[in-house]
Wavefront OBJ file of the C-alpha trace (Angstrom):
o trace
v 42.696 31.381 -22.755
v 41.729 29.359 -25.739
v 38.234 29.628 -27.313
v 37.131 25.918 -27.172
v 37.267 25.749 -23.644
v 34.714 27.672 -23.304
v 31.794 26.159 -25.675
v 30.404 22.930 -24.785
v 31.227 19.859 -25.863
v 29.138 18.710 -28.946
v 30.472 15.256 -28.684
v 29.603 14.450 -24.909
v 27.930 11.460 -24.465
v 24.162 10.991 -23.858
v 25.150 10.486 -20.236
v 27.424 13.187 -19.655
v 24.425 15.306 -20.391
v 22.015 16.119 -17.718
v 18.372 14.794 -18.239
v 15.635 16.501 -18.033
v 14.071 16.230 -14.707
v 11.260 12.941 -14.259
v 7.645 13.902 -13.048
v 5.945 11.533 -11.156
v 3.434 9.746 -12.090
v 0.329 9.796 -9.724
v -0.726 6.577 -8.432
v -4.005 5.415 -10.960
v -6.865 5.080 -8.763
v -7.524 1.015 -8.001
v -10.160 -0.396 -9.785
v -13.215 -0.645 -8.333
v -13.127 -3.924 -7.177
v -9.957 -3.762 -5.690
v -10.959 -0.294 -3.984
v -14.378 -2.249 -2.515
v -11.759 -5.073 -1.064
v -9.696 -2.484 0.589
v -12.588 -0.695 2.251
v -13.828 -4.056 3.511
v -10.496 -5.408 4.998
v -10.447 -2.201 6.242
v -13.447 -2.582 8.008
v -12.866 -6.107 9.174
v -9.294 -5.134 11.176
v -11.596 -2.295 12.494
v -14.283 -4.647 14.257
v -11.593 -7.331 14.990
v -9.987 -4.720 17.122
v -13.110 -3.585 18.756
v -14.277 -6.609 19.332
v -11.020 -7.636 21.988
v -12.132 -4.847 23.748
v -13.717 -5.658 26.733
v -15.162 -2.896 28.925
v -16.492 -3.216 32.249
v -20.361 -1.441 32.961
v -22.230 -1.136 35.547
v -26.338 -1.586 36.255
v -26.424 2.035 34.267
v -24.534 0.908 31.743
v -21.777 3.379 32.175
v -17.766 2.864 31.957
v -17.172 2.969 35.629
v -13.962 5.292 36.400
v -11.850 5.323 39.477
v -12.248 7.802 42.094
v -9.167 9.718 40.781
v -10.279 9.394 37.130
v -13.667 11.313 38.193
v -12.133 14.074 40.296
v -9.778 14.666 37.504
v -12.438 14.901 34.389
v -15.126 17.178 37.342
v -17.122 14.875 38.105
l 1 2 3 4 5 6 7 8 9 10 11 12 13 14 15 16 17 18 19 20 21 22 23 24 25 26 27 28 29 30 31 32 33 34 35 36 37 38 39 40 41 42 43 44 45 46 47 48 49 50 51 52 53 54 55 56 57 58 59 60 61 62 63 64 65 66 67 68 69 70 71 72 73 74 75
């Protein structure tokens, strides 16, 4: 076996060489602003939501539950 075969190349190319491996880079915290935005879209999509839901109550102002419902949960 010849000797050069097993040394490494010293004329490989920059991409024939294997890079060192990339760290991520964390995702910066949004400024302020942007953050405050968020939190109040956010909150907006929460109480849209909410507020298409329509309950029924009765005089007690309880969620009534069918018979099954209540005999399930014990009551």
């Amino acid at each position: 076996m010849h000797a050069s075969c097993c040394r490494p190349l010293h004329n490989a190319s920059k991409r024939d060489r294997k890079s060192p491996p990339r760290r991520k880079q964390r995702n910066a915290a949004p400024p302020a602003a942007e953050a405050f935005n968020l939190h109040l879209l956010a909150q907006s999509q929460r109480m849209r939501m909410l507020g298409m839901l329509l309950l029924p109550l009765d005089a007690e102002y309880a969620i009534p539950l069918p018979a099954r419902a209540r005999c399930e949960r014990g009551m």
